[in-house]
Backbone bond lengths (Angstrom), bond angles and torsions (degrees), N, CA, C in turn:
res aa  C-N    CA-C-N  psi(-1)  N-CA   C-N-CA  omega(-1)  CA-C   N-CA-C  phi
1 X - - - 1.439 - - 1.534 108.28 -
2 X 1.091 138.68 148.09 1.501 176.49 -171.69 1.300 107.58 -110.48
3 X 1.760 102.04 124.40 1.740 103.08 153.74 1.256 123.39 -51.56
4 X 1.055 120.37 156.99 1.607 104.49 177.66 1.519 114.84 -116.74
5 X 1.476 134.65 155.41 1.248 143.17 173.23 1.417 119.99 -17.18
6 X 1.762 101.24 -39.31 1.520 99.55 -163.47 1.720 105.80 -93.25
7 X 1.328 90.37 -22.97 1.892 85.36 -179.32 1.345 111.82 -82.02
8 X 1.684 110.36 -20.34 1.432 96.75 169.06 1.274 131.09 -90.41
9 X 1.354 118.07 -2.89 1.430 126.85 146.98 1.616 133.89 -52.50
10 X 1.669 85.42 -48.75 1.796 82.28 172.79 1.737 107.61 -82.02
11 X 1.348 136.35 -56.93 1.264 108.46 162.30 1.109 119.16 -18.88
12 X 1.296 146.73 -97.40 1.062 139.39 171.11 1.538 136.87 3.57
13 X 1.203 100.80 -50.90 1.560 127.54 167.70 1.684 113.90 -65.81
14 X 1.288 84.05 -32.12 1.854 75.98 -159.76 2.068 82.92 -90.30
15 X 0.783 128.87 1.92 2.096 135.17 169.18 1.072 97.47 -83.76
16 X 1.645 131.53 -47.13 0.721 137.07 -147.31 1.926 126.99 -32.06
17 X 1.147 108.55 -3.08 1.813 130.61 -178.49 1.556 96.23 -73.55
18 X 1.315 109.58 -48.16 1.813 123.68 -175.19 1.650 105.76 -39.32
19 X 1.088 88.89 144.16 2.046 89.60 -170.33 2.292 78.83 -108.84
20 X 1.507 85.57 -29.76 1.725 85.87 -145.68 2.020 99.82 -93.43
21 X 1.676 131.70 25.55 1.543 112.51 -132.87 2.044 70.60 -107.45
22 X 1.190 91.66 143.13 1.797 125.11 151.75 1.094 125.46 -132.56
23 X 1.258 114.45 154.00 1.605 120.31 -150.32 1.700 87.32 -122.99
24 X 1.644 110.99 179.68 1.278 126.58 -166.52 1.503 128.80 -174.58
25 X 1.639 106.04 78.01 1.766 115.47 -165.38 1.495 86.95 -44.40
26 X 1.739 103.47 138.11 1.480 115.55 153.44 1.474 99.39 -164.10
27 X 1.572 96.31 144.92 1.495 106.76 -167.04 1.389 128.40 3.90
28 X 1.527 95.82 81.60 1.278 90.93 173.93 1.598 136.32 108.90
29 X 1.410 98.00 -36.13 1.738 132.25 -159.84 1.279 98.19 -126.34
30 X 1.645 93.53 -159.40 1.673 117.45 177.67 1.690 118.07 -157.67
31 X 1.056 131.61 105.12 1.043 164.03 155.49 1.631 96.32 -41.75
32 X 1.714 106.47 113.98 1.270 111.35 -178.53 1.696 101.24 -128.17
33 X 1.626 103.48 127.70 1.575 112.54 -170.98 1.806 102.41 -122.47
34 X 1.544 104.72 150.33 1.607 112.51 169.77 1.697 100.12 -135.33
35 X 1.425 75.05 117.30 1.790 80.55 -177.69 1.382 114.78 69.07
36 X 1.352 120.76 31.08 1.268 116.97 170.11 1.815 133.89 85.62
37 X 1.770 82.08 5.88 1.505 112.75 -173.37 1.769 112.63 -122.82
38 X 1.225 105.32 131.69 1.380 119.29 -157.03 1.382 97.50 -72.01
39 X 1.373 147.00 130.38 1.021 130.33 161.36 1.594 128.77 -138.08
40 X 1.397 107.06 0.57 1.592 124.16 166.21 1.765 116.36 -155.77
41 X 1.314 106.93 158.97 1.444 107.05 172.48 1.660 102.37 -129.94
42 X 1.632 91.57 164.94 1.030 96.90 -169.55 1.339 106.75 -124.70
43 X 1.645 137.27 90.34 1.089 139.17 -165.74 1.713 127.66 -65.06
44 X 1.408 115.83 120.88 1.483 109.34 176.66 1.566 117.75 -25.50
45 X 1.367 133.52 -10.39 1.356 121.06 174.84 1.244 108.07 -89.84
46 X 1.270 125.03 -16.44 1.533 130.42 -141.13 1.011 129.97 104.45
47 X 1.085 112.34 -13.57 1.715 115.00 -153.52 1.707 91.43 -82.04
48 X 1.562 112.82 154.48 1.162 107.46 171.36 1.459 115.91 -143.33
49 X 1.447 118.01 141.40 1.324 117.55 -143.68 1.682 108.36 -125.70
50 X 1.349 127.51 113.22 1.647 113.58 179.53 1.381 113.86 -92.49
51 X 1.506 124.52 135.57 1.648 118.53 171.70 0.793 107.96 -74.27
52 X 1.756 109.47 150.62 1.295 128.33 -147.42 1.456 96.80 -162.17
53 X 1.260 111.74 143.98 1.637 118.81 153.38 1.774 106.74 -160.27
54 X 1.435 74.43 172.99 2.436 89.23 176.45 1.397 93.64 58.15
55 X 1.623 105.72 -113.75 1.595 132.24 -144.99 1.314 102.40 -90.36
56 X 1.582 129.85 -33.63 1.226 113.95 171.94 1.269 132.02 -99.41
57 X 1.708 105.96 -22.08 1.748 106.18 147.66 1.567 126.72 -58.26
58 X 1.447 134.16 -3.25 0.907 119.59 142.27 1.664 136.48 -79.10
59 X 0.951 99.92 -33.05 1.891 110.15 156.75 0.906 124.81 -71.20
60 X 1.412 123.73 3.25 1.605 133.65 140.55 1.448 123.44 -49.75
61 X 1.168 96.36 -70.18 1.205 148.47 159.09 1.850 91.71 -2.93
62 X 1.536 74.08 -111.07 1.717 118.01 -174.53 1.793 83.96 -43.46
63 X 1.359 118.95 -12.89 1.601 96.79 178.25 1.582 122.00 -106.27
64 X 1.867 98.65 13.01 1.376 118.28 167.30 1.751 91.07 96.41
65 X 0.890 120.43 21.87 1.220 104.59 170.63 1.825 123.27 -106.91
66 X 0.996 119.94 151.06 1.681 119.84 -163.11 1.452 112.13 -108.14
67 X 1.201 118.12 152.23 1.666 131.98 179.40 1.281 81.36 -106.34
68 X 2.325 81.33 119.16 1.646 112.15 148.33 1.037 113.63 -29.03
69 X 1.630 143.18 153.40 1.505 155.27 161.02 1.517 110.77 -146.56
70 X 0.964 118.60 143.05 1.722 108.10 156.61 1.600 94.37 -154.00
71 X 1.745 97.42 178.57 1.131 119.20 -141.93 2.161 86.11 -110.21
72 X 1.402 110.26 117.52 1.843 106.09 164.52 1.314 99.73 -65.32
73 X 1.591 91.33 172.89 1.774 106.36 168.38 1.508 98.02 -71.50
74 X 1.005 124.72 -27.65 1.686 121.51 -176.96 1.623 104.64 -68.55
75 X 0.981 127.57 -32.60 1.837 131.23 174.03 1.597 98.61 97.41
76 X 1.708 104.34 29.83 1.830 107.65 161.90 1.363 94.08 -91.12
77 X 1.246 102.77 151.07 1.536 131.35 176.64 1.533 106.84 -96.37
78 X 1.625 123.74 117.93 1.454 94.75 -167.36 2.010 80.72 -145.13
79 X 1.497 84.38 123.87 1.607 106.08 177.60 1.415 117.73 -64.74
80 X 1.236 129.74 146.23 1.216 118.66 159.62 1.569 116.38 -140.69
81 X 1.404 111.55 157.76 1.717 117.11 -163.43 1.436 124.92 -71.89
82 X 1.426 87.67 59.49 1.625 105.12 -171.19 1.758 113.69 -139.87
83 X 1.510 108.78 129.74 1.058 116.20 -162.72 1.319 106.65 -114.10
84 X 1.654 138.67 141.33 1.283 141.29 136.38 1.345 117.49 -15.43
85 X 1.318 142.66 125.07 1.349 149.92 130.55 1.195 102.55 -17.70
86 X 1.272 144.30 115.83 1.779 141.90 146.97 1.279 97.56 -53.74
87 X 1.245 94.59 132.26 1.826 119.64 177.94 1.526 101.20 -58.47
88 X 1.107 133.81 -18.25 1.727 119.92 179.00 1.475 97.66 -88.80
89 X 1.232 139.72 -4.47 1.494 125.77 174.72 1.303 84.02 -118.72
90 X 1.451 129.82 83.45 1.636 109.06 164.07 1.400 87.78 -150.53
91 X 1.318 112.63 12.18 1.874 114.26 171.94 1.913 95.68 -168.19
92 X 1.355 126.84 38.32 0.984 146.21 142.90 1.474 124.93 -108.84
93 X 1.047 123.55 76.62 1.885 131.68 -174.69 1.284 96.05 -47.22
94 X 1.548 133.21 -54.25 1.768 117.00 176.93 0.957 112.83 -87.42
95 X 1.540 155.79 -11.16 1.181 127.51 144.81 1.520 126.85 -67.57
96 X 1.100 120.47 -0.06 1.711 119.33 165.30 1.666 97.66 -105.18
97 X 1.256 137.19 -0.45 1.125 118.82 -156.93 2.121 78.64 -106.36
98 X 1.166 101.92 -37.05 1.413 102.71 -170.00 1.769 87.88 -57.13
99 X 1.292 115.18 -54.09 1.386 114.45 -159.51 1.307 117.87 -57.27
100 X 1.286 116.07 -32.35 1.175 134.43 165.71 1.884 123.39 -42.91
101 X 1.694 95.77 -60.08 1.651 107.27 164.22 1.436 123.63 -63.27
102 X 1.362 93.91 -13.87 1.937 95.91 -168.86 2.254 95.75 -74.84
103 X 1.871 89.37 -51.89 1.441 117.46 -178.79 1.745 99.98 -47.02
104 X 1.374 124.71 -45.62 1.473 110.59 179.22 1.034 122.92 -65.04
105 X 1.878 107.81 -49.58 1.281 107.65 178.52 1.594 130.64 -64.34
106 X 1.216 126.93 -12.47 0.921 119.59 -170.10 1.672 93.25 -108.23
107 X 1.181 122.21 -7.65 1.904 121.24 168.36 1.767 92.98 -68.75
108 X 1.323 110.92 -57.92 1.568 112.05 166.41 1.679 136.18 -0.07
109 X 1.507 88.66 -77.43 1.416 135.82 -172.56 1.093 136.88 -82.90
């Protein structure tokens, strides 16, 4: 399965502050960059996910949002530094767009 047209439009939309954002088909999804820096994906279901670690993956967190996981063929569970969109920025363009700058700067830093 494939992202589809419409979810990558509204992603898009909800960045929409970005003077600088390019996107990036990969398996499946979409790989969303500012300035050349990775900072969300956009999963074939829809689902859409901002990187995160330390100080602002916990304010993910605490903002109801969940760390990606999946399951190997081995039945290891192996996390990765990617967080759920909190449902209050998922039809707020500046509150995901803020979240977004917080998510660079602190990939930055």
């Amino acid at each position: 399965m494939s992202v589809s047209d419409e979810d990558i439009a509204h992603a898009l939309d909800l960045f929409s502050e970005f003077d600088d954002l390019t996107t990036r088909k990969m398996m499946g999804g979409l790989c969303i960059y500012a300035s050349g820096t990775i900072f969300a994906l956009l999963y074939s279901d829809g689902q859409l996910f901002l990187k995160a670690q330390g100080e602002m993956a916990e304010k993910l967190e605490d903002m109801g949002a969940t760390r990606w996981q999946y399951t190997r063929k081995d039945g290891k569970v192996t996390s990765m530094p990617y967080w759920t969109m909190p449902d209050a920025a998922l039809d707020d363009p500046e509150l995901a767009c803020s979240l977004a700058r917080e998510t660079l700067s602190n990939l930055e830093g």
